[in-house]
TISE-46272 format. One record per residue (C-alpha): z, y negated, x; residue in three letters; residue number from 1. Coordinates in nm, 4 decimals. Layout:
BEGIN
{r {Z Y X} 'ALA' NUM}
...
This chain:
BEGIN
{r {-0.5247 -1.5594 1.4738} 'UNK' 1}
{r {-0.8761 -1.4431 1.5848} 'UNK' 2}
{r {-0.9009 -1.1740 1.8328} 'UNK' 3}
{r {-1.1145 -1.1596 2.1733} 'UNK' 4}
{r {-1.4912 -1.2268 2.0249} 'UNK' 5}
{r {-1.6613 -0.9019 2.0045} 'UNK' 6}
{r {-2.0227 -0.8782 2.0904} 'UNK' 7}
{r {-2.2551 -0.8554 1.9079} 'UNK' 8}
{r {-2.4044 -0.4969 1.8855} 'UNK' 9}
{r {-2.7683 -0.4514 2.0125} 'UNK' 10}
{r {-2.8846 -0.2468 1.7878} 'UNK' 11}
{r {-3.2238 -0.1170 1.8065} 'UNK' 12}
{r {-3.3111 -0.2145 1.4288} 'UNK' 13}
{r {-3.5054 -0.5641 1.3725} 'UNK' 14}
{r {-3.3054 -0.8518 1.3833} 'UNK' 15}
{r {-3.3415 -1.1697 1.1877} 'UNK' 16}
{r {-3.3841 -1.4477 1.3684} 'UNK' 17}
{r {-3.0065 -1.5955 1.3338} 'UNK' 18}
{r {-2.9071 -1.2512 1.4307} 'UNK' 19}
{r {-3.1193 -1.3164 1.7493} 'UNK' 20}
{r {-2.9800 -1.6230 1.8013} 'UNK' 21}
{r {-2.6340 -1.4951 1.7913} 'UNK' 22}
{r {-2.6983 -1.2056 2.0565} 'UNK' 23}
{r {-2.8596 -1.5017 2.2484} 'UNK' 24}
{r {-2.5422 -1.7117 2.2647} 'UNK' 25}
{r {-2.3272 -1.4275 2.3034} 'UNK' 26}
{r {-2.4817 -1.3737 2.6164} 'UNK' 27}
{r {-2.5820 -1.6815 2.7808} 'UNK' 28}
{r {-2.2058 -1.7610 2.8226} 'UNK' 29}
{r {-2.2593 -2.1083 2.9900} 'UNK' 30}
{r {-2.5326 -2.2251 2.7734} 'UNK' 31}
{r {-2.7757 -2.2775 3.0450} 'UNK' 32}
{r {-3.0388 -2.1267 2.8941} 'UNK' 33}
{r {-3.0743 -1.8026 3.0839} 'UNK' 34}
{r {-2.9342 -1.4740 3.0877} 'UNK' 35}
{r {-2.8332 -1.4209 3.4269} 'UNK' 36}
{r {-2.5490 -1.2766 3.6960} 'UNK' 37}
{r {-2.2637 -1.1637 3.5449} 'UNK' 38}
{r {-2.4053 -1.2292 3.1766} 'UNK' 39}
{r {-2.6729 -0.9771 3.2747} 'UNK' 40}
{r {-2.4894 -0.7264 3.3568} 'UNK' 41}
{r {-2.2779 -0.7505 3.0458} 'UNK' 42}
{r {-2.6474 -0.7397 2.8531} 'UNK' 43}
{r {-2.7731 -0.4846 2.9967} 'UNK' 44}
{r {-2.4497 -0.2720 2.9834} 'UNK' 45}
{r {-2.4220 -0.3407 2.6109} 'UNK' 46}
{r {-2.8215 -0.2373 2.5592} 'UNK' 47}
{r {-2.7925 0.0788 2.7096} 'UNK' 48}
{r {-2.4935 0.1469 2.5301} 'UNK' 49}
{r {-2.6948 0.0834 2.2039} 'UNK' 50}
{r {-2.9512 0.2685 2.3426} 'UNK' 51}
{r {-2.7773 0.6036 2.4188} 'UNK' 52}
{r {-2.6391 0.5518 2.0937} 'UNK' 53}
{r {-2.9894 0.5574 1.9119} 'UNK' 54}
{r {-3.0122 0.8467 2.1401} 'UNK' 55}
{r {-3.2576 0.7044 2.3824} 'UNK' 56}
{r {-3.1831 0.7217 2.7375} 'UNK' 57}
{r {-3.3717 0.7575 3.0167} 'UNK' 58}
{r {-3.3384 1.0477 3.2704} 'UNK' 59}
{r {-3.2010 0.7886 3.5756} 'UNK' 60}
{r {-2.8398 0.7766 3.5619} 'UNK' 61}
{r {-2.8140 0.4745 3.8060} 'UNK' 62}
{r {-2.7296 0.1691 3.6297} 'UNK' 63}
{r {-2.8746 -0.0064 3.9225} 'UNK' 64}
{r {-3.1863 0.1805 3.9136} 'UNK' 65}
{r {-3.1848 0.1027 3.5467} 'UNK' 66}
{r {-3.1639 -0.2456 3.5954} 'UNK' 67}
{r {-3.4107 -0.2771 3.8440} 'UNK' 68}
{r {-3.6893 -0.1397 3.6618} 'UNK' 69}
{r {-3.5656 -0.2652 3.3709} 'UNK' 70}
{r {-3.5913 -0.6247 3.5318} 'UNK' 71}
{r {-3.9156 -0.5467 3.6838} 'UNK' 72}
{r {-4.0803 -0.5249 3.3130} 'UNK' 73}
{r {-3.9084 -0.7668 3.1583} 'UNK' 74}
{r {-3.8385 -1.0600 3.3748} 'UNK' 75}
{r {-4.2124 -1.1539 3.4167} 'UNK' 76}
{r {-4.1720 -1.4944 3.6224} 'UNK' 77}
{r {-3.9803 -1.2685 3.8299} 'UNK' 78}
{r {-3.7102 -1.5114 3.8612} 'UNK' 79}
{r {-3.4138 -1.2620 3.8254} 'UNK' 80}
{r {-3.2915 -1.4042 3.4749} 'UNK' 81}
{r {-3.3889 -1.3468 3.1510} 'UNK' 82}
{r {-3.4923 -1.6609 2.9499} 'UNK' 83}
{r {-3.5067 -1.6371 2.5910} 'UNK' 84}
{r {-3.9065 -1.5797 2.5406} 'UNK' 85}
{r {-3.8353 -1.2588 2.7302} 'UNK' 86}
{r {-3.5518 -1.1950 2.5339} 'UNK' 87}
{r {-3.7936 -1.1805 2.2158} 'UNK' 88}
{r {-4.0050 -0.9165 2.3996} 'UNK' 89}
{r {-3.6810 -0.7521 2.4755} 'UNK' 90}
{r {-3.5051 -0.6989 2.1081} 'UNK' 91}
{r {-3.6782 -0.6314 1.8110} 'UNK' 92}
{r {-3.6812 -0.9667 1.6312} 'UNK' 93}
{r {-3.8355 -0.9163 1.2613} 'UNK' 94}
{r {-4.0461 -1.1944 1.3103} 'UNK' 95}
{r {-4.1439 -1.3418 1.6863} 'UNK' 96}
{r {-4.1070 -1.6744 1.5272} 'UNK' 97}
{r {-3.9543 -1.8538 1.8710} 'UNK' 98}
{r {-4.2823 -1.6914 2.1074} 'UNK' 99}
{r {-4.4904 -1.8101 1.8367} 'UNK' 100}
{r {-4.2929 -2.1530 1.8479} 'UNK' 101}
{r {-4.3106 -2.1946 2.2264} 'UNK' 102}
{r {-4.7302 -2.0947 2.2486} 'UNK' 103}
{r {-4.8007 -2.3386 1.9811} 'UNK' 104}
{r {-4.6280 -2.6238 2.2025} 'UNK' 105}
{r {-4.7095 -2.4679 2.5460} 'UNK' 106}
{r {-4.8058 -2.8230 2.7526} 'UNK' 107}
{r {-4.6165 -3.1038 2.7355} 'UNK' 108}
{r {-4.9665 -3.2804 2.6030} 'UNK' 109}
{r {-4.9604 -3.0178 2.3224} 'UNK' 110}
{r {-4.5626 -3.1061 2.2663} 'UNK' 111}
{r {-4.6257 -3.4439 2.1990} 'UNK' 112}
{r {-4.9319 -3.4033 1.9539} 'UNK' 113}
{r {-4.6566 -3.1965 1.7999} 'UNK' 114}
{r {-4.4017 -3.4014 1.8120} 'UNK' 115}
{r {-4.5816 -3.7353 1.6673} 'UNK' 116}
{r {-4.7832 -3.4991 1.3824} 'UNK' 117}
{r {-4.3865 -3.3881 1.2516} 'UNK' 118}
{r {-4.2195 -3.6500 1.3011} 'UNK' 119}
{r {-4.3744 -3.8163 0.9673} 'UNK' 120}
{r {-4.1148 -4.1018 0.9098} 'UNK' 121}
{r {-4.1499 -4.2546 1.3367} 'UNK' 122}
{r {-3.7688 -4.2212 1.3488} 'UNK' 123}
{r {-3.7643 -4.0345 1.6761} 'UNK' 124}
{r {-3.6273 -3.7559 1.4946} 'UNK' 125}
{r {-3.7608 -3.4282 1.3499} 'UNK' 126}
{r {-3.5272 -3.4243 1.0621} 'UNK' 127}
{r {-3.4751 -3.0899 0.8860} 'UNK' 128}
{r {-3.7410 -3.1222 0.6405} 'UNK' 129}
{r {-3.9840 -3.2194 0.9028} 'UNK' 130}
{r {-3.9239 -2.9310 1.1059} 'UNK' 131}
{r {-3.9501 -2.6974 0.7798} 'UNK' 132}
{r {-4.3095 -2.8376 0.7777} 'UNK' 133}
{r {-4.3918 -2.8074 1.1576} 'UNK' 134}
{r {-4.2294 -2.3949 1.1158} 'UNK' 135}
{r {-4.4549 -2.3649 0.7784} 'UNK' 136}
{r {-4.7680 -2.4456 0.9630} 'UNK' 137}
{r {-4.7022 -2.2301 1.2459} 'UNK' 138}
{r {-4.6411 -1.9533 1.0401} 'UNK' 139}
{r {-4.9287 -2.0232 0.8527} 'UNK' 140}
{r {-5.1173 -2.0519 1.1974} 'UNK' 141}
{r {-5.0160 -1.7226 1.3099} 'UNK' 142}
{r {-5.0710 -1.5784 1.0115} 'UNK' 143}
{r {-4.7565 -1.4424 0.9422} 'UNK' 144}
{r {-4.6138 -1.4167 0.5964} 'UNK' 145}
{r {-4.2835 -1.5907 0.4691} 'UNK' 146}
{r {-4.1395 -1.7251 0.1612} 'UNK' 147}
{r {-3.9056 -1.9920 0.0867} 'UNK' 148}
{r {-3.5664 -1.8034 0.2155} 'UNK' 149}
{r {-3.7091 -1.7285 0.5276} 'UNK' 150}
{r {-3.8714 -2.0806 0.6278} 'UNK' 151}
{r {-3.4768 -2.2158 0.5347} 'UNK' 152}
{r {-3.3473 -1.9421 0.7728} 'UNK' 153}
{r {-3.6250 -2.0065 1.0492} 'UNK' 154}
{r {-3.5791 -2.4066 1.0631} 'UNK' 155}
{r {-3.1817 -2.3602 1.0334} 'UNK' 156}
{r {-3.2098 -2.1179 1.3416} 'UNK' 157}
{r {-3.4197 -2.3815 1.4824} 'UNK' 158}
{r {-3.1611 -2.6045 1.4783} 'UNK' 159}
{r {-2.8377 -2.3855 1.5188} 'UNK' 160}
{r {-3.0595 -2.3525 1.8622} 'UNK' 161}
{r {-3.1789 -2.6532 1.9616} 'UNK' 162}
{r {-2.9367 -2.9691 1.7530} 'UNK' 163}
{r {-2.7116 -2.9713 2.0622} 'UNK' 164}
{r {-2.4870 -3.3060 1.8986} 'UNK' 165}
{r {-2.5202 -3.1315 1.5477} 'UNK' 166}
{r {-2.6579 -3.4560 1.3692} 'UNK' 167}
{r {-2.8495 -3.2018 1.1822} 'UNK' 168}
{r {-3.1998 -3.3138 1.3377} 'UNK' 169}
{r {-3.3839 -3.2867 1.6688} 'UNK' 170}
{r {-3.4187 -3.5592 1.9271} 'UNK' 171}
{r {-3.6779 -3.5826 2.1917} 'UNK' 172}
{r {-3.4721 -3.4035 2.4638} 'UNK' 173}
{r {-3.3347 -3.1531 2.2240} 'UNK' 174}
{r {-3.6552 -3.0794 2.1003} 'UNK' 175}
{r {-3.8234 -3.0431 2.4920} 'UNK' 176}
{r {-3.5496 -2.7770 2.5551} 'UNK' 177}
């Protein structure tokens, strides 16, 4: 029988990017796609935990205060969530991959040139080993170095993210989220 589900420690060490993901879902409870309310106060309780742990703290011993300025610099829309591009600025992720995902599709023009390039076969889909290919060229793009491992772990993170019926392959609306 499986005990309450722990969360998962924020460590201040690079994270891979299904380690990300995990801390991710951990905190956006409801799956909305932000981290906000109650969920952010669990975040941010849990990251300065791990932070006094790696012995940095800062000299305010409000949590409030914390939180405030800690919103002010990261929430930069200012909405009073976090979404997950800020939560990549946030953590150390080993490799940026999802900022570098979301800039290379930034307008919905740029989505779809995306979108028909990758989706090779016209199913409607971007099928695994499509999406390996789309994740290869953005790499390559950024010029940031991988090797085979890591594109399997990026486009399987891709879709542990975004394949909300788990058909093992990205639909339109999947794909816009």
């Amino acid at each position: 029988m499986a005990g309450p589900q722990q969360a998962p420690h924020l460590h201040l060490a690079e994270l891979t990017a299904s380690q990300f993901l995990d801390i991710w879902r951990h905190f956006d409870a409801d799956g909305n796609g932000y981290i906000e309310g109650k969920e952010l106060e669990n975040f941010f309780q849990e990251l300065e935990s791990a932070r006094k742990g790696a012995g940095v703290d800062s000299k305010k011993d409000n949590l409030g205060d914390k939180m405030k300025e800690f919103m002010h610099k990261y929430d930069k829309n200012a909405d009073g969530k976090i979404e997950m591009a800020e939560l990549a600025q946030i953590l150390p992720t080993e490799e940026n991959f999802l900022l570098c995902f979301r800039q290379h599709v930034g307008s919905s023009s740029e989505f779809m040139e995306a979108w028909r390039k990758y989706d090779t076969d016209r199913s409607g889909y971007i099928e695994a080993n499509e999406l390996k290919g789309f994740l290869s060229d953005l790499l390559k793009k950024a010029n940031r170095p991988y090797d085979e491992p890591k594109l399997q772990e990026y486009t399987q993170t891709i879709l542990r993210m975004f394949d909300m019926n788990g058909d093992g392959k990205l639909g339109l609306s999947e794909m816009s989220r």
